[in-house]
Phi, psi and omega in degrees: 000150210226080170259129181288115177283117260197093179228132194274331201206131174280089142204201189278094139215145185353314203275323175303328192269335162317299168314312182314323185283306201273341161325310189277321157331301167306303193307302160313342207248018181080354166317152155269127171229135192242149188263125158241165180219108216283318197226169157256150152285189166308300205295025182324303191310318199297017183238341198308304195325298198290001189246017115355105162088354178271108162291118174224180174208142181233120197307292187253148171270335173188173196248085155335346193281155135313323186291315187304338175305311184293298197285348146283323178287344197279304214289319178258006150294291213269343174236066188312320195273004155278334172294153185118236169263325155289355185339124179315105175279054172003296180277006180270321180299310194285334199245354198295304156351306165330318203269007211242317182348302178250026175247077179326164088118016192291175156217132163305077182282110157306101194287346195194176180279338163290330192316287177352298166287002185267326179285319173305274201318316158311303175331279174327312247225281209304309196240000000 
């Protein structure tokens, strides 16, 4: 079994390091487990020390789309204070599902409520 760590975004806040911690847990306890994080942030580099030892993958380095232009603005309709580099990336959630295809028996941790719809879309798509 394969579990999968679930992060919308690498950058300093509580909730990454809490993946981080339970990623090296799952790991200590002999699981295969992977950390994933559909985007980075500014603040990469403040995690390297603690991602020491960690299997992670980080999807995007930016989102490239034509679409992020819509998905900052929606994001700074409903958060003004999100626009910008937390932006919501709608189509790294929506497309996530994709990465899940060829994976048999995983399980999915969702990190936060964006991760979360990316875990709906999967669900809904997959199963």
């Amino acid at each position: 079994m394969k579990i999968i760590i679930l992060v919308r975004i690498l950058w300093t806040s509580g909730m990454q390091k809490i993946a981080i911690e339970e990623t090296k847990t799952f790991m200590k306890m002999g699981y295969d487990v992977e950390l994933v994080f559909l985007r980075i942030g500014k603040n990469k580099e403040d995690y390297s020390e603690i991602l020491k030892d960690v299997n992670y993958r980080i999807m995007h380095e930016h989102n490239k789309s034509l679409t992020k232009y819509i998905w900052d603005y929606i994001t700074g309709k409903f958060i003004p204070d999100r626009k910008g580099d937390s932006t919501v990336d709608f189509n790294f959630l929506h497309n996530y599902w994709k990465n899940l295809k060829d994976c048999k028996n995983c399980v999915l941790i969702c990190h936060d409520q964006w991760a979360g719809l990316a875990g709906y879309y999967a669900k809904s798509i997959l199963v």
